[in-house]
C-alpha positions in Angstrom: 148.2 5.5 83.6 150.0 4.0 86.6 148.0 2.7 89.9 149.7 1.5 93.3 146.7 -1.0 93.7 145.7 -3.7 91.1 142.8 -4.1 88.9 140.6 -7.1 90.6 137.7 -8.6 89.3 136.4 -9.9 92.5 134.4 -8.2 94.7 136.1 -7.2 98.2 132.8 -6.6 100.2 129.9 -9.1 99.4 126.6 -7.7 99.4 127.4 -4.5 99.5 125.4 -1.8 97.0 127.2 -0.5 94.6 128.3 3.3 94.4 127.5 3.7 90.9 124.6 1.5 89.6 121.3 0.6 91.1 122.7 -3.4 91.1 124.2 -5.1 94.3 128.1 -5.7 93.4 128.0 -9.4 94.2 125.4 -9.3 91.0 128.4 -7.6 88.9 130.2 -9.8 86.6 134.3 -8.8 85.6 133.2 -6.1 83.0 130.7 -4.4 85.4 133.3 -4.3 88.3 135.8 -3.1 86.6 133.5 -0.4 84.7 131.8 0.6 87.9 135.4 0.5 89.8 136.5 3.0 87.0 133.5 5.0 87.0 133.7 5.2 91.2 137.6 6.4 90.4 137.0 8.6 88.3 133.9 10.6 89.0 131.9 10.0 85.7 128.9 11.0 85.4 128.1 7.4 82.9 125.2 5.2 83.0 125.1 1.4 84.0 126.0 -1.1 82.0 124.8 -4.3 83.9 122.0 -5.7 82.5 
């Protein structure tokens, strides 16, 4: 799979909700941005992981 943008593990807009779990994204460590960035991207229907 190829992408024009980077992976990032940091989060772009502080205090923002997130699109895909119930938890605010500055909350989200690296795995749960990247899983939630990938869920987002690719329209799964997945539960959270952030606990």
């Amino acid at each position: 799979m190829t992408t024009s943008e980077p992976l990032t593990t940091t989060d772009p807009a502080p205090g923002l909700a997130c699109d895909v779990c119930p938890h605010p994204r500055h909350e989200h460590d690296p795995l749960g941005v990247r899983y939630c960035t990938a869920t987002a991207a690719s329209a799964l229907p997945r539960g959270c992981i952030c606990s």
